[in-house]
C-alpha positions as a printed NumPy array, in Angstrom:
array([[-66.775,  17.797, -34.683],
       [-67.373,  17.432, -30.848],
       [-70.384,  17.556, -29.562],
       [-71.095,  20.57 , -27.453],
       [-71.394,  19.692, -23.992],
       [-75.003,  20.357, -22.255],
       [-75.465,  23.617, -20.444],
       [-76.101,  23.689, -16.93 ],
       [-79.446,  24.225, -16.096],
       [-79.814,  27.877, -15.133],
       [-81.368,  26.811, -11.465],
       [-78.522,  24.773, -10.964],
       [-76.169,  28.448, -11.197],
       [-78.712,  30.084,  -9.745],
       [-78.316,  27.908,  -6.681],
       [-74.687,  27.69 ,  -6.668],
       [-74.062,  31.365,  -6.854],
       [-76.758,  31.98 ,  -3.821],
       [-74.5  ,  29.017,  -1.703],
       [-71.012,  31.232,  -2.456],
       [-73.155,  34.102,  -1.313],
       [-74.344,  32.37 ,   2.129],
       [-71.333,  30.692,   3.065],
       [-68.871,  34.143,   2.285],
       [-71.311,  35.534,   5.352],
       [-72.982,  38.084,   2.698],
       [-76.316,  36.298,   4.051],
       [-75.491,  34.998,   7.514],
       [-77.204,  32.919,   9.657],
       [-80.49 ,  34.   ,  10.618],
       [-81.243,  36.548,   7.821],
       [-83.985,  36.256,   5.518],
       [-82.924,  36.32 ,   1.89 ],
       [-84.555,  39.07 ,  -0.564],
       [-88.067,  38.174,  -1.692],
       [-88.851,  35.49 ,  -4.618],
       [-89.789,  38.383,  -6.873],
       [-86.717,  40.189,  -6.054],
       [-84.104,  37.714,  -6.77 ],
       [-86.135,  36.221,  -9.645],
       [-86.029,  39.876, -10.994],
       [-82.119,  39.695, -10.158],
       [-81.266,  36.835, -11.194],
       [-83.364,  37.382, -14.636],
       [-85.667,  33.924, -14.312],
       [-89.142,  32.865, -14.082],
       [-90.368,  32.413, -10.498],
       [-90.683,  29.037, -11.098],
       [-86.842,  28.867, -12.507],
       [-85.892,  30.504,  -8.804],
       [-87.771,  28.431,  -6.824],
       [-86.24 ,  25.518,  -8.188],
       [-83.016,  27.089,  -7.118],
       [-84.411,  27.661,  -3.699],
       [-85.096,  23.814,  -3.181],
       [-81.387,  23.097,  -4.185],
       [-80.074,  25.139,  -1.565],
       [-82.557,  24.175,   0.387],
       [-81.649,  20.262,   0.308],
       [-78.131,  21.292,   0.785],
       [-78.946,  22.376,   4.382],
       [-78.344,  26.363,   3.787],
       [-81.777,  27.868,   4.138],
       [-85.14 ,  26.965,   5.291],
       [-88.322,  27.798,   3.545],
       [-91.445,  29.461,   6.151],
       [-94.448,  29.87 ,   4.785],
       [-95.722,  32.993,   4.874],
       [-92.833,  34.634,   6.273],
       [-89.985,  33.942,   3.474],
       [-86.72 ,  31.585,   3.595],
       [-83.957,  32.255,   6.063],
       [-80.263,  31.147,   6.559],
       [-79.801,  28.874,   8.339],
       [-77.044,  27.68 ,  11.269],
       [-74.248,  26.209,   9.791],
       [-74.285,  22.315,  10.167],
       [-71.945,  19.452,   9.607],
       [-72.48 ,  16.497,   7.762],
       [-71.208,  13.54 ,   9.86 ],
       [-69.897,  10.947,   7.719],
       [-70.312,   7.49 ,   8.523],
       [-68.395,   6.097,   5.392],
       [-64.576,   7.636,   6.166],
       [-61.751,   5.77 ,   7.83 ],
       [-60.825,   9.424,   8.547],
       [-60.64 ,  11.201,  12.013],
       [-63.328,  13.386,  13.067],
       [-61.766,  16.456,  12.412],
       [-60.259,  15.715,   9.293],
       [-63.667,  14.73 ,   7.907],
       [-65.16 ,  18.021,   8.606],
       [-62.284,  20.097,   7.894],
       [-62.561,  18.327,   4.666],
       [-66.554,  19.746,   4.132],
       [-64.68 ,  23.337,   4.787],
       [-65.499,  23.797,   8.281],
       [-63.438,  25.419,  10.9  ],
       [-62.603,  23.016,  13.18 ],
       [-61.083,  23.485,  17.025],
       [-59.721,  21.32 ,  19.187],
       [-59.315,  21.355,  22.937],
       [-57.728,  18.357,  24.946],
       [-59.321,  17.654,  28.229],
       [-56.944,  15.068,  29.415],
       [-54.524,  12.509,  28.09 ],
       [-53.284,   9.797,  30.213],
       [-53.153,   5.475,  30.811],
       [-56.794,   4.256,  31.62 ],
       [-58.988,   0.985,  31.602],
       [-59.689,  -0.158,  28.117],
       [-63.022,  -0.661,  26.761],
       [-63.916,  -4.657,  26.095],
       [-64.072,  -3.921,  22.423],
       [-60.516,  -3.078,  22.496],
       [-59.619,  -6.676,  23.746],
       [-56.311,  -4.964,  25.719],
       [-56.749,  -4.012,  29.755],
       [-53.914,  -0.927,  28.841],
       [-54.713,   1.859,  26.926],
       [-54.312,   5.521,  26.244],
       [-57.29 ,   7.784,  26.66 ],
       [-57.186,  10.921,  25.035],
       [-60.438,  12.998,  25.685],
       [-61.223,  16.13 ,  24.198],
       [-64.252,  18.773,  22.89 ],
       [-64.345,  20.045,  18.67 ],
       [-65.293,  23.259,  18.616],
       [-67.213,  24.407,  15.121],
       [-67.188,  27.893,  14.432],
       [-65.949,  28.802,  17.846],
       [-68.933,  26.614,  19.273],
       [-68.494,  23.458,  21.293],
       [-70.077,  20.8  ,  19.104],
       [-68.601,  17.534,  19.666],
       [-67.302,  15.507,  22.802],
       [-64.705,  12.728,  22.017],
       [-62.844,  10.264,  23.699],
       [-60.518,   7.88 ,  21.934],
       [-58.939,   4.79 ,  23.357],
       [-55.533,   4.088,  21.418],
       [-54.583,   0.2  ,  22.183],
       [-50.631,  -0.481,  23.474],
       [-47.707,  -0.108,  22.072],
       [-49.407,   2.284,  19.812],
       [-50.673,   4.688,  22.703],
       [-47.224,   5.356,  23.781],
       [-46.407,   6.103,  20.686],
       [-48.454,   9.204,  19.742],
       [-49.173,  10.132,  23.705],
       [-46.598,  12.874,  23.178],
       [-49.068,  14.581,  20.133],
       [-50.014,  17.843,  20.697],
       [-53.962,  16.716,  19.306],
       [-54.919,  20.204,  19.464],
       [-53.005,  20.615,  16.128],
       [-52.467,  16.867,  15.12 ],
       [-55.517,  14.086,  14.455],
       [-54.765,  10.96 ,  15.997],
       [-55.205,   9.017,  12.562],
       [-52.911,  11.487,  11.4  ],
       [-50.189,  10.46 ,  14.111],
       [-51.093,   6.904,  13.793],
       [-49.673,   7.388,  10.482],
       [-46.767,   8.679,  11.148],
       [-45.675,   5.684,  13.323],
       [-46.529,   3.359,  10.257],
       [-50.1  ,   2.316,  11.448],
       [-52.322,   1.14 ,   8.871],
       [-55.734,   1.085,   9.462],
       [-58.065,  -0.66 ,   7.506],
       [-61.5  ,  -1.08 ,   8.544],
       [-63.908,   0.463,  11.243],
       [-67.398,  -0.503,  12.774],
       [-69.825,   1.917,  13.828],
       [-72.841,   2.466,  15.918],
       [-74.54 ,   5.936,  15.855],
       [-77.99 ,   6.133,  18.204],
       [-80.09 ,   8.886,  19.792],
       [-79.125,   9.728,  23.089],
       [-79.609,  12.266,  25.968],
       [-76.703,  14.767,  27.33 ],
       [-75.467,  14.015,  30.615],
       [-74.216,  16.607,  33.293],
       [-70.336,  16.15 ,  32.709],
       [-70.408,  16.287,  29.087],
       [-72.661,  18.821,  29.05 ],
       [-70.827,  21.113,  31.132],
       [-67.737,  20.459,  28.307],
       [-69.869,  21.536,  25.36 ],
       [-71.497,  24.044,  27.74 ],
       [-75.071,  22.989,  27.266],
       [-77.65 ,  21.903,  30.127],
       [-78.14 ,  18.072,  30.896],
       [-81.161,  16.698,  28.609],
       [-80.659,  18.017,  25.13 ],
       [-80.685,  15.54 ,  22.491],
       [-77.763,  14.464,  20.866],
       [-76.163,  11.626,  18.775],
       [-73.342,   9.123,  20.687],
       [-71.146,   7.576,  17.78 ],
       [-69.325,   4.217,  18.619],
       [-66.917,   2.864,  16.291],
       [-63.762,   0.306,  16.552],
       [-61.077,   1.105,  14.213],
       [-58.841,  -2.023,  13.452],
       [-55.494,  -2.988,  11.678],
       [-53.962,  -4.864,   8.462],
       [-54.177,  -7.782,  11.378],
       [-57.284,  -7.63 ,  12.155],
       [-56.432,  -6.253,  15.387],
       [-58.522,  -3.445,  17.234],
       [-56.61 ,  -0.129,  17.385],
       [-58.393,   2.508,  18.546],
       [-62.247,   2.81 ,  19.831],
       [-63.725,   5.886,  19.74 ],
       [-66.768,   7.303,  21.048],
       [-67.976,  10.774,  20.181],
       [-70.932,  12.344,  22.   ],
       [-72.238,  15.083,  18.959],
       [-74.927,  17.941,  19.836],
       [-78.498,  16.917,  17.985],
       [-78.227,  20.565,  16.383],
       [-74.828,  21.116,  15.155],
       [-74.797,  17.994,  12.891],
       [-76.984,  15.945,  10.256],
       [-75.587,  12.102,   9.24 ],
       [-74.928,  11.193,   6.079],
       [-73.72 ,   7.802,   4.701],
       [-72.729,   6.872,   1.016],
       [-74.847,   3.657,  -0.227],
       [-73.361,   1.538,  -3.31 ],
       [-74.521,  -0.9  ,  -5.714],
       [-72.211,  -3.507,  -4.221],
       [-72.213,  -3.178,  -1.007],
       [-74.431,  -1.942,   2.248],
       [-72.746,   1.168,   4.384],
       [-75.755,   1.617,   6.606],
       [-77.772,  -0.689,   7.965],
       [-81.649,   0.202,   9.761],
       [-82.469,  -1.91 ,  13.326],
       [-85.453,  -2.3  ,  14.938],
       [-84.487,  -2.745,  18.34 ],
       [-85.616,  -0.123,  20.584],
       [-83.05 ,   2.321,  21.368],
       [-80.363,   0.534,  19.201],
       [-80.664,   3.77 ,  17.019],
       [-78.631,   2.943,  13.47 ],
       [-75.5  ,   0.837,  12.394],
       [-73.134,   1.368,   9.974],
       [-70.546,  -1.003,   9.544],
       [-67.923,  -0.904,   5.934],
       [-67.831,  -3.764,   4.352],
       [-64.293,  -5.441,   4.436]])
């Protein structure tokens, strides 16, 4: 005889069933759930049982908890992942979000040093979440491979994506994520005034030969995204610095 499998803890439904509920819009952002007694009446638990729950959903980033005034939906946010060889998009089309692209310019320009090349392709453009401008990115794509994809239509295609299909492997990326301050050109692109806080993400994407491919860097509103990084037993994916301003480092191991 098998052993019958252990049933899910009835917070852990409880919690799940209140995420469908928030991210179908039948709480949106902004609106206070119903009261603790309410949904612990609903739901058929112990107040304690539902505020369990609550934390769950809580820690997932859906609602916030105010004391003395109840717990509210919250604005949708994106995790930012810093262990994914992935594009941008990809990444958080992956988490379910809808993702936008508009291109603000694709053309030849100076390479960054850390692409090791003085010729380049720089493809510039603004990820819209939810219809909101979230995310400024500009990716320089080292030659030959630039004139390979700069035909893409990268409102519809990644650039990892069309790396691909021109039989680039990629194999490893560095990255450097630290606290910044917007500046008055990107802010008029993601429509926001000069001086909010946000996070600038540089990484260097290289090749089976070891060879930089593509550096990126991707200028992300402070509100529209929380970072995330995967640590294992073997290995370190993000690494803390002290240096003032030098924010965090994530690097994969190769």
């Amino acid at each position: 005889m098998n052993p019958q499998a252990p049933r899910e803890p009835k917070y852990h439904t409880i919690a799940a069933d209140l995420a469908t509920k928030i991210r179908s819009g039948e709480y949106r952002p902004g609106q206070a759930l119903p009261s603790q007694r309410e949904l612990s009446a609903a739901y058929g638990v112990t107040m304690m049982t539902l505020r369990q729950a609550l934390r769950v959903v809580e820690d997932d980033g859906l609602v916030s908890q105010q004391v003395g005034r109840g717990t509210f939906v919250t604005e949708p946010r994106a995790a930012y992942q810093l262990d994914s060889l992935r594009g941008l998009a990809e990444d958080l089309r992956e988490q379910g979000h809808t993702v936008r692209t508009e291109v603000v310019g694709v053309r030849p320009g100076p390479a960054p040093t850390e692409l090791g090349t003085d010729d380049a392709l720089r493809i510039e453009r603004v990820r819209l979440l939810g219809g909101r401008p979230a995310v400024h990115q500009v990716s320089w794509v080292r030659e030959p491979y630039g004139s390979m994809v700069r035909a893409v239509d990268f409102t519809q295609v990644s650039l990892y994506a069309a790396l691909s299909e021109h039989d680039v492997v990629v194999h490893r990326a560095t990255e450097r994520l630290r606290p910044a301050i917007l500046d008055t050109a990107i802010g008029d692109l993601l429509r926001q005034p000069a001086g909010v806080p946000v996070f600038v993400s540089d990484r260097v994407t290289y090749g089976m030969d070891g060879e930089p491919v593509v550096v990126d860097r991707a200028t992300i509103l402070g509100d529209a995204m929380e970072v995330r990084a995967e640590r294992a037993a073997s290995g370190l994916s993000l690494r803390w610095t002290s240096n003032v301003g030098a924010g965090l480092t994530g690097a994969e191991d190769s």
